[in-house]
N, CA, C and O atoms as a Maestro MAE file, in Angstrom:
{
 s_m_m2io_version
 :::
 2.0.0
}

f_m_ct {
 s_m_title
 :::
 protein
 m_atom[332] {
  # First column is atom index #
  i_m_mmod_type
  r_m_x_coord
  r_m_y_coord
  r_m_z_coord
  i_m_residue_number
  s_m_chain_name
  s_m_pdb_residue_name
  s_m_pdb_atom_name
  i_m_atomic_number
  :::
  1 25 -12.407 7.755 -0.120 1 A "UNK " " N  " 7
  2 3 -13.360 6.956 -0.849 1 A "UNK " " CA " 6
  3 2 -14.347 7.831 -1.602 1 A "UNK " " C  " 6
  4 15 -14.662 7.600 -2.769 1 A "UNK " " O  " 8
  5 25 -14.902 9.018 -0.768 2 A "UNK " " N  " 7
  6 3 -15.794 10.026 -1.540 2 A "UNK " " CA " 6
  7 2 -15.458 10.593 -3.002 2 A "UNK " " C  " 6
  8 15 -16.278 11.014 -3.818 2 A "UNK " " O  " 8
  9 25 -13.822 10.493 -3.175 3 A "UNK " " N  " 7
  10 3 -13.349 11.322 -4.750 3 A "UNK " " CA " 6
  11 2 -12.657 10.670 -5.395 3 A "UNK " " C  " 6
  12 15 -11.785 11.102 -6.149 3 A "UNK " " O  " 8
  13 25 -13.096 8.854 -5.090 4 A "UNK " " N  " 7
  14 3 -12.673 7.594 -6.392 4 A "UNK " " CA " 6
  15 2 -13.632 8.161 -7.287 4 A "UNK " " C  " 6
  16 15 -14.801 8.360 -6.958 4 A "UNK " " O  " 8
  17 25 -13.022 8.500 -8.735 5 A "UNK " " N  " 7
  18 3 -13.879 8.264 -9.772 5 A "UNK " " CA " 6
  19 2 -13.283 7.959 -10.934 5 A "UNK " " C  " 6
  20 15 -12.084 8.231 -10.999 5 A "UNK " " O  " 8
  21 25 -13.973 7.294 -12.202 6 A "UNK " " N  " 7
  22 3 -13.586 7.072 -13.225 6 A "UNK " " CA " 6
  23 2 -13.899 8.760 -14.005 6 A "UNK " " C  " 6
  24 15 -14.794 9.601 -13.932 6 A "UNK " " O  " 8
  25 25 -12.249 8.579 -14.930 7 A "UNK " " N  " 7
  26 3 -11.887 9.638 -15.815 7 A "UNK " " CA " 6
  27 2 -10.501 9.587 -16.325 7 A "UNK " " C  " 6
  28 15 -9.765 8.672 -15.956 7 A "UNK " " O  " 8
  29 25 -10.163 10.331 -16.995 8 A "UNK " " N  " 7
  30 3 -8.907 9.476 -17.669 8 A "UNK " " CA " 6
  31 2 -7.643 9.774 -16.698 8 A "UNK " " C  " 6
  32 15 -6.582 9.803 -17.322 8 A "UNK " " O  " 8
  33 25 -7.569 9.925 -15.777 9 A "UNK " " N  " 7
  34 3 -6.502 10.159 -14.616 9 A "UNK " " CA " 6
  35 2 -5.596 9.148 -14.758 9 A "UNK " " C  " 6
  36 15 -5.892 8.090 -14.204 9 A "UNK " " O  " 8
  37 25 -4.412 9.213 -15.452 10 A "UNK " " N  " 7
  38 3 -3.224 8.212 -14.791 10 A "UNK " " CA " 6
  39 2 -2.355 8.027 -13.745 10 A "UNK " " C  " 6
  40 15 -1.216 7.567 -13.677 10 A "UNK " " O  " 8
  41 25 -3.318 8.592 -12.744 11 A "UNK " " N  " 7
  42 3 -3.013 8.536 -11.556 11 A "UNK " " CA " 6
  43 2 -2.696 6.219 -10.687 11 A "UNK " " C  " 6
  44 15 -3.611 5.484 -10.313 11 A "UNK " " O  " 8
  45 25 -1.717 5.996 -10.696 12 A "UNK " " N  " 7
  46 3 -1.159 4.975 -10.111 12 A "UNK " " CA " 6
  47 2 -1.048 5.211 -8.329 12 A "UNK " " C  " 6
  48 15 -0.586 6.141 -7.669 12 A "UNK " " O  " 8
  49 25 -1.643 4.027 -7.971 13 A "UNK " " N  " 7
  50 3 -1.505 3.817 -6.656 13 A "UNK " " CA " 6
  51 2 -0.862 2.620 -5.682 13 A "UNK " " C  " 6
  52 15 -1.243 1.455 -5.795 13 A "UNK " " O  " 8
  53 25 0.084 3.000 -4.779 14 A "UNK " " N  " 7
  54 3 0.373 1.581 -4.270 14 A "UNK " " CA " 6
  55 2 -0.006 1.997 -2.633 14 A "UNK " " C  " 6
  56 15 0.165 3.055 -2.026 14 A "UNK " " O  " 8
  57 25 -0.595 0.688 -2.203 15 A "UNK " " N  " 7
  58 3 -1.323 0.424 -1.376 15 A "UNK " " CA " 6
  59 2 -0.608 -0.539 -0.511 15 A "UNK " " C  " 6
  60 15 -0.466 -1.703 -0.885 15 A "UNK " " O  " 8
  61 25 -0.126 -0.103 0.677 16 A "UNK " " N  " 7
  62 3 0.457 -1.119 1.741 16 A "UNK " " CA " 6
  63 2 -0.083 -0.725 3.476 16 A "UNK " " C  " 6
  64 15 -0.278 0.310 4.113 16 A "UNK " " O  " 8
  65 25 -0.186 -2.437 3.784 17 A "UNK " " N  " 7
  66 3 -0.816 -2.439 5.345 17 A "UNK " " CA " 6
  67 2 -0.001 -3.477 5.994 17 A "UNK " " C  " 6
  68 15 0.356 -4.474 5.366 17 A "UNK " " O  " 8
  69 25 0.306 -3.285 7.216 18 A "UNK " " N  " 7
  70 3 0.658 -4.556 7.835 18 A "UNK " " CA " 6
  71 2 -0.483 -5.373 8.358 18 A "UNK " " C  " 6
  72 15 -1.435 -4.740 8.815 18 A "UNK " " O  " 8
  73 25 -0.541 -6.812 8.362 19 A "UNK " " N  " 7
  74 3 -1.479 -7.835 8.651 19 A "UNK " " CA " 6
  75 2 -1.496 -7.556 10.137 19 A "UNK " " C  " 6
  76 15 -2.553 -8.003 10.584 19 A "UNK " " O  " 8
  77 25 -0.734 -6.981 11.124 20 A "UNK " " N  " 7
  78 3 -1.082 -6.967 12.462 20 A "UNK " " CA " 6
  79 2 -1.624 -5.544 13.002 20 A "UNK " " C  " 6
  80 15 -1.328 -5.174 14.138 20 A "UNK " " O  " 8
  81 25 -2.347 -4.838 12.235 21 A "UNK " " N  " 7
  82 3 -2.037 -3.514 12.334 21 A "UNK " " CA " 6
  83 2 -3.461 -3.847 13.628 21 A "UNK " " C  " 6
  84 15 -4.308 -4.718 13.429 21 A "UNK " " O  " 8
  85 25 -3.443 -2.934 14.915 22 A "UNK " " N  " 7
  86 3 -4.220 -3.160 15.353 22 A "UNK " " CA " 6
  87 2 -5.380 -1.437 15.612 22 A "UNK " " C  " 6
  88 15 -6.494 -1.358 16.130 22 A "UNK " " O  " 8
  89 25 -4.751 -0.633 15.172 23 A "UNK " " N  " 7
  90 3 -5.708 0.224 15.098 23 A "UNK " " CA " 6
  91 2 -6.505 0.987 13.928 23 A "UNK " " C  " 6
  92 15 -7.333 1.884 14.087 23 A "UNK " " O  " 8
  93 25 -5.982 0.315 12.480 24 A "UNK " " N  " 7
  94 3 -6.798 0.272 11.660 24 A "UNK " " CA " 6
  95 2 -6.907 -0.846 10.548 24 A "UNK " " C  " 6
  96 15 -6.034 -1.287 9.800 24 A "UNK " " O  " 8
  97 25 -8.567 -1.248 10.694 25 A "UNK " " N  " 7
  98 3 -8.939 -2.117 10.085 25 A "UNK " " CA " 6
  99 2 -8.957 -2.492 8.935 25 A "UNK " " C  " 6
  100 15 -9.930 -2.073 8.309 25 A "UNK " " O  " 8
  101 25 -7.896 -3.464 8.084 26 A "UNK " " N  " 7
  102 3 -7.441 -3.240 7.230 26 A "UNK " " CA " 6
  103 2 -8.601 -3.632 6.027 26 A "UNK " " C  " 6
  104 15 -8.382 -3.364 4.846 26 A "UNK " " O  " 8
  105 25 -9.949 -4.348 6.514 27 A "UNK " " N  " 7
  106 3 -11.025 -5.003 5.784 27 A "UNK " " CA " 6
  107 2 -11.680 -3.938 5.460 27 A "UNK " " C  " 6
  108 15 -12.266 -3.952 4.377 27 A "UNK " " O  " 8
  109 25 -11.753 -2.771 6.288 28 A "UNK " " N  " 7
  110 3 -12.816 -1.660 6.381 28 A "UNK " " CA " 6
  111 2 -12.063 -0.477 5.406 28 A "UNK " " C  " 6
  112 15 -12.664 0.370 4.746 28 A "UNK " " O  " 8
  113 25 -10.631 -0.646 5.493 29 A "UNK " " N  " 7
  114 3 -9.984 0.716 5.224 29 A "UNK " " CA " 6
  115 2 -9.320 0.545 3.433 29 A "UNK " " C  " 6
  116 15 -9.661 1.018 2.349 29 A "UNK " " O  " 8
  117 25 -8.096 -0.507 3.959 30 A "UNK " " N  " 7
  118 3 -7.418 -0.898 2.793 30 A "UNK " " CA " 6
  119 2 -7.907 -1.885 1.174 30 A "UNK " " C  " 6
  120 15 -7.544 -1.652 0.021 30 A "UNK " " O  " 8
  121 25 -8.833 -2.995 1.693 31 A "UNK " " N  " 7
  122 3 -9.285 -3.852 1.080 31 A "UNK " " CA " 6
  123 2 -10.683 -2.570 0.293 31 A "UNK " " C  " 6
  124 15 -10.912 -2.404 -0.905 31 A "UNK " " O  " 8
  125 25 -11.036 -2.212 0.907 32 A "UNK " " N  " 7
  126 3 -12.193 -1.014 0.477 32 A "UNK " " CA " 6
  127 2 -11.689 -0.529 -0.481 32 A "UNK " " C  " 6
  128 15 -12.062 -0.865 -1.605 32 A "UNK " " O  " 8
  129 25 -10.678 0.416 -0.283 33 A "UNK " " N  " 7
  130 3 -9.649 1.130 -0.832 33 A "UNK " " CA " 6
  131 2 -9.223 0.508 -2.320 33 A "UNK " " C  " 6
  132 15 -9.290 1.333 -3.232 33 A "UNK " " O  " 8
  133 25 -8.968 -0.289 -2.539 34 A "UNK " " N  " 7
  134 3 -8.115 -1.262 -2.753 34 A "UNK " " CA " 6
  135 2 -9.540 -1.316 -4.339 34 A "UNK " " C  " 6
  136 15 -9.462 -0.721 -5.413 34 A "UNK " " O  " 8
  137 25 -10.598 -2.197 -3.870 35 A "UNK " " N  " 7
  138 3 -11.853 -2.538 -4.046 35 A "UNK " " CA " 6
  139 2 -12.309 -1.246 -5.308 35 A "UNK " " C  " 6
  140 15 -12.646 -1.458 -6.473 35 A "UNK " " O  " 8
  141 25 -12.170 0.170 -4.560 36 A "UNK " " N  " 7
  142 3 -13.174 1.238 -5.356 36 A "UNK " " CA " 6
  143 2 -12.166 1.907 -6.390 36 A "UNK " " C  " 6
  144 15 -12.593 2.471 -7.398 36 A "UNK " " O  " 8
  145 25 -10.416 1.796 -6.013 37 A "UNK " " N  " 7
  146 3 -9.619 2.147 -7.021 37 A "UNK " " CA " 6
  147 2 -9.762 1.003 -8.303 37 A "UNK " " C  " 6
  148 15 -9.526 1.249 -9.486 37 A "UNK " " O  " 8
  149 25 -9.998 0.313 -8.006 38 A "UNK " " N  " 7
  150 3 -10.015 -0.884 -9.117 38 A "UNK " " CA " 6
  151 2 -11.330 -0.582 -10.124 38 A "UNK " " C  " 6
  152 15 -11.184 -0.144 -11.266 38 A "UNK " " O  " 8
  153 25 -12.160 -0.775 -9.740 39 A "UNK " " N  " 7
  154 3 -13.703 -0.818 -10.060 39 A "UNK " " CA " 6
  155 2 -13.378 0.602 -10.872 39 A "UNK " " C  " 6
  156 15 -13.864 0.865 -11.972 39 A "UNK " " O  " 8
  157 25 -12.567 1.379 -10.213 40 A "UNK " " N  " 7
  158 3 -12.516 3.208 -10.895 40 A "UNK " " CA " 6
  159 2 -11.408 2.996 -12.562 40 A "UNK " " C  " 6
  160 15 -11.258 3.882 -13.404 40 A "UNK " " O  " 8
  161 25 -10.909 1.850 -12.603 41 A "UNK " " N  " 7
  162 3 -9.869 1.656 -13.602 41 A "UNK " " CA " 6
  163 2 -8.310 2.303 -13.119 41 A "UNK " " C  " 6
  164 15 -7.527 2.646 -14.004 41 A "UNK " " O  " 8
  165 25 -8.021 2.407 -12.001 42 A "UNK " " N  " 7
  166 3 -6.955 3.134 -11.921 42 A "UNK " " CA " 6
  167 2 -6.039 1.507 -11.213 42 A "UNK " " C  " 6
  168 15 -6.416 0.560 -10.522 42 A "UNK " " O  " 8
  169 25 -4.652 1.925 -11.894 43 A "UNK " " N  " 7
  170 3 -3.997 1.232 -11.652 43 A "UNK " " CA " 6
  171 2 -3.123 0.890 -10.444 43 A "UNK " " C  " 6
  172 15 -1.978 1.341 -10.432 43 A "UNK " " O  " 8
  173 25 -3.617 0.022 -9.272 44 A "UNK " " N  " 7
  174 3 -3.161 -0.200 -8.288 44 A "UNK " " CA " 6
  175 2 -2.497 -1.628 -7.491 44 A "UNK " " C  " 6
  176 15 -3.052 -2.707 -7.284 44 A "UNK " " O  " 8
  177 25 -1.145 -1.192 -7.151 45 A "UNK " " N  " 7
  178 3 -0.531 -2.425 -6.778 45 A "UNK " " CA " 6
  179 2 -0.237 -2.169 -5.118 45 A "UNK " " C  " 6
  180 15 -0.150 -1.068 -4.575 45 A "UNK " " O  " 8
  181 25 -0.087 -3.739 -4.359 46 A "UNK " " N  " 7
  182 3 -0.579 -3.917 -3.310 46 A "UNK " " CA " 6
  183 2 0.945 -4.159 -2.427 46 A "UNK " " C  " 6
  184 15 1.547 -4.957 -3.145 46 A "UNK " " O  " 8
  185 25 1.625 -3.920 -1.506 47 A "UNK " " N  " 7
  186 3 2.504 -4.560 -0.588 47 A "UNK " " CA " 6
  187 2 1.621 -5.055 0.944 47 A "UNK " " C  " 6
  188 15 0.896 -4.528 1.788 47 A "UNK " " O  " 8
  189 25 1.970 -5.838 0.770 48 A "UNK " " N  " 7
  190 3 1.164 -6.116 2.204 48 A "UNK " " CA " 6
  191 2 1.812 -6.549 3.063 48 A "UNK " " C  " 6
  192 15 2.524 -7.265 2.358 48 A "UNK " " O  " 8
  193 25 2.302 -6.772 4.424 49 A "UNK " " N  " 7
  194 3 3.709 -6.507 4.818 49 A "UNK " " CA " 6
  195 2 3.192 -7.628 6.605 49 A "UNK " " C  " 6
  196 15 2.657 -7.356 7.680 49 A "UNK " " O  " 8
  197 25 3.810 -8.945 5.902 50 A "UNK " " N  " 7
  198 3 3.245 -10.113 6.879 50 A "UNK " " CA " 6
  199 2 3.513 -9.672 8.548 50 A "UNK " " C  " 6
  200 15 4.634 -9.192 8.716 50 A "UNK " " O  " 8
  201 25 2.892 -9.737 9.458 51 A "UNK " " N  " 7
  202 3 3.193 -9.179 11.111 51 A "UNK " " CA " 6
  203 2 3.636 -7.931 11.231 51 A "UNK " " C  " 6
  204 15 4.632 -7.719 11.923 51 A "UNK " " O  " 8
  205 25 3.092 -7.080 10.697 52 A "UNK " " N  " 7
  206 3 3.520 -5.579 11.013 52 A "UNK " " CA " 6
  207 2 2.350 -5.166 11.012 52 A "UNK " " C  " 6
  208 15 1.339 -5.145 10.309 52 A "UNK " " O  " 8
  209 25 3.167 -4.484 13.037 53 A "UNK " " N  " 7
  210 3 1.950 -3.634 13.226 53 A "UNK " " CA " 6
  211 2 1.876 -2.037 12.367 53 A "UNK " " C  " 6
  212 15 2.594 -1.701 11.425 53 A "UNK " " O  " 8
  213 25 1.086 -1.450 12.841 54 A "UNK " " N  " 7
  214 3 0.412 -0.026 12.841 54 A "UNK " " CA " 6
  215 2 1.820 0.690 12.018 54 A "UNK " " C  " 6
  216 15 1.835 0.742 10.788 54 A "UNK " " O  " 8
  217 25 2.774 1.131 12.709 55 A "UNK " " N  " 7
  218 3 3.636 1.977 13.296 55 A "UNK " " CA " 6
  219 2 5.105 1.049 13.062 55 A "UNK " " C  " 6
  220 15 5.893 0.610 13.900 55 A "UNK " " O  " 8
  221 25 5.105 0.940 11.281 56 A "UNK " " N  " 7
  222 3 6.251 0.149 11.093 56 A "UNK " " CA " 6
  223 2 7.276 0.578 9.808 56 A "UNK " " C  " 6
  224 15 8.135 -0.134 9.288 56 A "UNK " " O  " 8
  225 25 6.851 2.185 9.416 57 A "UNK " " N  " 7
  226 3 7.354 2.743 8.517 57 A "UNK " " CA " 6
  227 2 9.001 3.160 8.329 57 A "UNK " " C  " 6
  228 15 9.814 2.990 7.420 57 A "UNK " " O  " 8
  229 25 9.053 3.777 9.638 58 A "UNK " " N  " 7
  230 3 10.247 4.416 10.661 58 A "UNK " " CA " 6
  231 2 11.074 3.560 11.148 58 A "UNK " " C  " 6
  232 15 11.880 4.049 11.940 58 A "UNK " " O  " 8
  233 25 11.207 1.905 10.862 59 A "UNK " " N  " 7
  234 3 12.270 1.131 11.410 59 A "UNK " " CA " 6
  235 2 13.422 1.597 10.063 59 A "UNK " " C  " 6
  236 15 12.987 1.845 8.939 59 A "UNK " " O  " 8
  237 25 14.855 1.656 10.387 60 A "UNK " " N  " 7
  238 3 15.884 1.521 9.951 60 A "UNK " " CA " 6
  239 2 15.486 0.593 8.103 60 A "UNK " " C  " 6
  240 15 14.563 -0.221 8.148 60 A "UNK " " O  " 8
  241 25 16.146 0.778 6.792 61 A "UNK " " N  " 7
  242 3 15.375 -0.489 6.058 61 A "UNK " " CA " 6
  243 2 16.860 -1.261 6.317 61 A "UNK " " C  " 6
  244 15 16.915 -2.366 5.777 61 A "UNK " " O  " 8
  245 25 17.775 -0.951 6.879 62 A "UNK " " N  " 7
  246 3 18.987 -1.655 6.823 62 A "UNK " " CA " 6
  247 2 19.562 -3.346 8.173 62 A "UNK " " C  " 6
  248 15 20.284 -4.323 8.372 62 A "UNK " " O  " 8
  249 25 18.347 -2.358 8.695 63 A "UNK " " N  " 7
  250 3 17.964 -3.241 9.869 63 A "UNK " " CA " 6
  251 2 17.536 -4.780 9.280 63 A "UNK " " C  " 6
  252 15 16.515 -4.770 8.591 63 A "UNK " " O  " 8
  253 25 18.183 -6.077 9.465 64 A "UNK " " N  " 7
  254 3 17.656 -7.288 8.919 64 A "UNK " " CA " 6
  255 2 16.203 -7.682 9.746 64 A "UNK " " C  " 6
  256 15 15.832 -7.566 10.914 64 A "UNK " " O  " 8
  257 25 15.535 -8.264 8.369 65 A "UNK " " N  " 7
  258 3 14.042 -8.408 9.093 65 A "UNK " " CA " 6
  259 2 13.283 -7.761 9.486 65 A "UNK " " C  " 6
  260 15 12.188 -7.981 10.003 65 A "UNK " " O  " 8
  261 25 14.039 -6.543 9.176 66 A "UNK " " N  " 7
  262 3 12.874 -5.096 9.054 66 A "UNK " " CA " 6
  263 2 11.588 -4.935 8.007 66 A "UNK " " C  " 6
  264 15 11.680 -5.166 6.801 66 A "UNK " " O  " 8
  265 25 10.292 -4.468 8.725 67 A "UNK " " N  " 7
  266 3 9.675 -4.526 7.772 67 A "UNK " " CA " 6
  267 2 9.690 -3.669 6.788 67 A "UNK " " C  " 6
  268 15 9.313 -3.936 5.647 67 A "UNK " " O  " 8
  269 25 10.276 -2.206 7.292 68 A "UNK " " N  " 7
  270 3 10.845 -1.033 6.140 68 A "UNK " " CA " 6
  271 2 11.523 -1.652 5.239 68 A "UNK " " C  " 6
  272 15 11.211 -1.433 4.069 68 A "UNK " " O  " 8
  273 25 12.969 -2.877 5.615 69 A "UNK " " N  " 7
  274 3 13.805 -3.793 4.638 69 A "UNK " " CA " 6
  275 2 12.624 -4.279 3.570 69 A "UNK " " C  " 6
  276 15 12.606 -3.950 2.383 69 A "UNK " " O  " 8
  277 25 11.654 -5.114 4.217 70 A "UNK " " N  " 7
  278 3 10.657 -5.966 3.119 70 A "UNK " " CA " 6
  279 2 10.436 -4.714 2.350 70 A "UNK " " C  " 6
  280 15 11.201 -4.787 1.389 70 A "UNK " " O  " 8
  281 25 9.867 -3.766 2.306 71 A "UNK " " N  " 7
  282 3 9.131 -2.951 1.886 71 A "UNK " " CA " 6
  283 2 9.674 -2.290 0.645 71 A "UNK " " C  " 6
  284 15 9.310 -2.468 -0.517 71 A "UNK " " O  " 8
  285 25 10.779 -1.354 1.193 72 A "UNK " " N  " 7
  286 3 11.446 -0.923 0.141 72 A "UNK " " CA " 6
  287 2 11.963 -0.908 -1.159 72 A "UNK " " C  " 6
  288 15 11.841 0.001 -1.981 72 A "UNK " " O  " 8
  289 25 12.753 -2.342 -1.339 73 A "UNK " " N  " 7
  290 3 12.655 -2.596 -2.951 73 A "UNK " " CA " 6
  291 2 11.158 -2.537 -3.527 73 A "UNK " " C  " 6
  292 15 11.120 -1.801 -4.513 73 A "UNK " " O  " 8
  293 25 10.368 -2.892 -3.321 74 A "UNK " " N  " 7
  294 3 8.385 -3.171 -3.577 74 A "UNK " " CA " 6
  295 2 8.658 -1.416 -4.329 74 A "UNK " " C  " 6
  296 15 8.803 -1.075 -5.503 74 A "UNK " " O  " 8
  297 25 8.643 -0.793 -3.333 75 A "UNK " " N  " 7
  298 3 8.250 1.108 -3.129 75 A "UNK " " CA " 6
  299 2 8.561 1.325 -4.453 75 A "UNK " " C  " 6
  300 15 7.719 1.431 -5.344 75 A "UNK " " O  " 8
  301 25 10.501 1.436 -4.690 76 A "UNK " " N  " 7
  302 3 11.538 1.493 -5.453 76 A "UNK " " CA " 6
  303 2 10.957 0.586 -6.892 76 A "UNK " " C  " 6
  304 15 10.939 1.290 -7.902 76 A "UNK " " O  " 8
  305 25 10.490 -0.861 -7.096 77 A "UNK " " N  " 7
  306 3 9.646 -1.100 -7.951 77 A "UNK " " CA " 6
  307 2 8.561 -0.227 -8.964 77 A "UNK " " C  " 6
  308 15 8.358 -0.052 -10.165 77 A "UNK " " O  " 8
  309 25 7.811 0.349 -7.160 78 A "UNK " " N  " 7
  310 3 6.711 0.305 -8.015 78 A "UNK " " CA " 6
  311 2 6.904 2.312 -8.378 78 A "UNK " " C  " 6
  312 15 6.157 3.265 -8.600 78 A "UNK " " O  " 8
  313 25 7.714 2.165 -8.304 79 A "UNK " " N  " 7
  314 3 8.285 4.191 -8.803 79 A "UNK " " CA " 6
  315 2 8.831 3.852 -9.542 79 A "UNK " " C  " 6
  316 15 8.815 4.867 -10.239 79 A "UNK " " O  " 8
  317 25 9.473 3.083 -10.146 80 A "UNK " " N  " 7
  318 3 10.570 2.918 -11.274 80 A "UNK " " CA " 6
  319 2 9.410 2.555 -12.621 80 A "UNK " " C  " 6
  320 15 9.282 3.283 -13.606 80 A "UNK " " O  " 8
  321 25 8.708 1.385 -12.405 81 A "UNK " " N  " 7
  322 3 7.408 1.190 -13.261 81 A "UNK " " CA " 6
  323 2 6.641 2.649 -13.684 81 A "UNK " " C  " 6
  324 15 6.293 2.935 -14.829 81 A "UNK " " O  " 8
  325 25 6.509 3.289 -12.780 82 A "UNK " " N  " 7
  326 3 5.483 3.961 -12.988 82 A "UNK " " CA " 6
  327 2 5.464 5.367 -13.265 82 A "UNK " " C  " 6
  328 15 4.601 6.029 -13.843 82 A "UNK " " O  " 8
  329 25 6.619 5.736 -12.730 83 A "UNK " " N  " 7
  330 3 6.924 7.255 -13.058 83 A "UNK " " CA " 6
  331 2 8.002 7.724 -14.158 83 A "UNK " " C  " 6
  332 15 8.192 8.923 -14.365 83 A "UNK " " O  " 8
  :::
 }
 m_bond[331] {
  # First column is bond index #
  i_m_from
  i_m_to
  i_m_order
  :::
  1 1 2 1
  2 2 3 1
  3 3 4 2
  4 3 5 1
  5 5 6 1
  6 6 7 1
  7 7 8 2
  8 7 9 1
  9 9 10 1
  10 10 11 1
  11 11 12 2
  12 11 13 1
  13 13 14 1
  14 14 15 1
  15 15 16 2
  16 15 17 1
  17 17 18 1
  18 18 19 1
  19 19 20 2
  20 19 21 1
  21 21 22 1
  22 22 23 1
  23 23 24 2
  24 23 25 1
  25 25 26 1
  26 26 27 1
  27 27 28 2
  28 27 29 1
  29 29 30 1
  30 30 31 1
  31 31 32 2
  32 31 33 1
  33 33 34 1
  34 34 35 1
  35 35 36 2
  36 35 37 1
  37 37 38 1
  38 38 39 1
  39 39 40 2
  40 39 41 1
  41 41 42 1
  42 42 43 1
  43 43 44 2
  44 43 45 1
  45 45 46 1
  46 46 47 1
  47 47 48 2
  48 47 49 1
  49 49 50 1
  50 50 51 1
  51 51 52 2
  52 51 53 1
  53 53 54 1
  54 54 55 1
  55 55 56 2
  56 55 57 1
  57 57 58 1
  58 58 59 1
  59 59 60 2
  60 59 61 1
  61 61 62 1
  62 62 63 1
  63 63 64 2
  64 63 65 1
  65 65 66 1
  66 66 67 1
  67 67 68 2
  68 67 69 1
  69 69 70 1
  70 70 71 1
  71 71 72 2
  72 71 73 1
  73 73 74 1
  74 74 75 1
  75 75 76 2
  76 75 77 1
  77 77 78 1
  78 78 79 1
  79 79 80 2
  80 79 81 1
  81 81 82 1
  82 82 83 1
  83 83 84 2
  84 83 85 1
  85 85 86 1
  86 86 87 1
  87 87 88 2
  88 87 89 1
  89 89 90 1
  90 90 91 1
  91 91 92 2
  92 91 93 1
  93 93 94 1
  94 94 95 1
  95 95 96 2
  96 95 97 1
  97 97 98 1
  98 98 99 1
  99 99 100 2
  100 99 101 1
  101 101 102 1
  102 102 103 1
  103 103 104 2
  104 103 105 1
  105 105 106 1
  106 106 107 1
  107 107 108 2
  108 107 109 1
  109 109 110 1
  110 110 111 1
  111 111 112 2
  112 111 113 1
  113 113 114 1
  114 114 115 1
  115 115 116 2
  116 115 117 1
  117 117 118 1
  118 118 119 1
  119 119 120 2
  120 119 121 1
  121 121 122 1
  122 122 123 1
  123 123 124 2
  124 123 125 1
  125 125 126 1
  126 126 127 1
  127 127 128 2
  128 127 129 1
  129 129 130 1
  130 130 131 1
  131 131 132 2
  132 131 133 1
  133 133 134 1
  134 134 135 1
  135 135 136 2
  136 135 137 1
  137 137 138 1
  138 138 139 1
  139 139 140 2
  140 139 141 1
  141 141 142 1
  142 142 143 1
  143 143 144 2
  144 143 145 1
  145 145 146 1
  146 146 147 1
  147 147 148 2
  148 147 149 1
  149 149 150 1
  150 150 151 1
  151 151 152 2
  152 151 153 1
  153 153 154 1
  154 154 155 1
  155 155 156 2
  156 155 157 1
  157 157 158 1
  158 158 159 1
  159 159 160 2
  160 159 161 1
  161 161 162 1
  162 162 163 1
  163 163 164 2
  164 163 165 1
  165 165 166 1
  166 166 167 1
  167 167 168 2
  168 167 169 1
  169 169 170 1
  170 170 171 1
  171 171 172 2
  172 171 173 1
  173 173 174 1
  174 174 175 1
  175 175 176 2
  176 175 177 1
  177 177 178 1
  178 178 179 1
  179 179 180 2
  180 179 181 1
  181 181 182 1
  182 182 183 1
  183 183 184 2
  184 183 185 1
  185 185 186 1
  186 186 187 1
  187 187 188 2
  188 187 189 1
  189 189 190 1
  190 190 191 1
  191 191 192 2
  192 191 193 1
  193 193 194 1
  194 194 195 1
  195 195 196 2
  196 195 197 1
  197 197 198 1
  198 198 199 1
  199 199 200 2
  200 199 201 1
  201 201 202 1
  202 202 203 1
  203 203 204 2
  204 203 205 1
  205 205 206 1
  206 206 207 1
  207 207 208 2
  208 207 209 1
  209 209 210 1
  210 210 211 1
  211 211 212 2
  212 211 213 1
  213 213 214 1
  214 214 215 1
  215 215 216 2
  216 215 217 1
  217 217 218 1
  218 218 219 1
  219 219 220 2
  220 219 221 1
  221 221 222 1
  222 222 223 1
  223 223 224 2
  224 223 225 1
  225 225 226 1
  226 226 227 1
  227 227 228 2
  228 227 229 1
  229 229 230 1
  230 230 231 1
  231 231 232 2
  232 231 233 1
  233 233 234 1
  234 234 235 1
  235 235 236 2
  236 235 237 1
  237 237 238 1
  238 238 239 1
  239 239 240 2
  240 239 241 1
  241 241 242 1
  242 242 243 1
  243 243 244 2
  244 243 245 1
  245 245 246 1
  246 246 247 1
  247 247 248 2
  248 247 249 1
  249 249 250 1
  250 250 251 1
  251 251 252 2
  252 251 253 1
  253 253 254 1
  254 254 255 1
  255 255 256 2
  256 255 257 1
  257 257 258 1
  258 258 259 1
  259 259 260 2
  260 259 261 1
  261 261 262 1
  262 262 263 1
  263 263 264 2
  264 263 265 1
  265 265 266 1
  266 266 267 1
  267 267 268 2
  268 267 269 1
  269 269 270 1
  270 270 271 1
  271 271 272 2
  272 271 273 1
  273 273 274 1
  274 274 275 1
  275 275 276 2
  276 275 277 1
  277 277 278 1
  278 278 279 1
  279 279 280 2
  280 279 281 1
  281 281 282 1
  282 282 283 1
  283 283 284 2
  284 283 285 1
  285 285 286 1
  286 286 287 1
  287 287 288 2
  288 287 289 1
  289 289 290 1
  290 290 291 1
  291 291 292 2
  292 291 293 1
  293 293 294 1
  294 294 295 1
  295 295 296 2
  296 295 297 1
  297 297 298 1
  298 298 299 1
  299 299 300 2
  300 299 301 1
  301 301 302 1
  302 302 303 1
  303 303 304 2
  304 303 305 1
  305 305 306 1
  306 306 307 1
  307 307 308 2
  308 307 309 1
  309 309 310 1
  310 310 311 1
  311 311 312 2
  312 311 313 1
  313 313 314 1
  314 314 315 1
  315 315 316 2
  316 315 317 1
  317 317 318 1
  318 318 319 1
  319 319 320 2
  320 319 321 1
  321 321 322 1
  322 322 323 1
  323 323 324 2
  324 323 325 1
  325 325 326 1
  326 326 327 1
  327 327 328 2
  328 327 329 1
  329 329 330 1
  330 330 331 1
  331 331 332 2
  :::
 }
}
């Protein structure tokens, strides 16, 4: 949060949390986050990843109903857009 700033950086960000995460607060951390990249003009898109806890990066994405599965095309999206 200390080295959000506006300048002509085309620096793109994507931003993903699971709604169950229980050891970090996603109001305090992500939504913040989220909040000061915007306000900075930098362009940021969001996955937000319904009942996933903490520690849900590392499932299989091939696995059905995985939240890595949800996730991945999003990722793959938002790299194809942007880079």
């Amino acid at each position: 949060m200390s080295y959000v700033e506006t300048n002509d950086n085309a620096t793109s960000f994507l931003l993903t949390w699971g709604t169950e995460d229980n050891i970090v607060d996603r109001v305090t951390q992500s939504e913040v986050m989220l909040t000061a990249l915007t306000e900075a003009g930098k362009f940021v898109r969001t996955s937000i990843v319904q009942s996933a806890p903490h520690f849900w990066a590392s499932e299989p994405i091939e696995e059905t109903g995985s939240f890595s599965g949800f996730f991945a095309p999003r990722l793959l999206r938002f790299l194809n857009e942007r880079l």
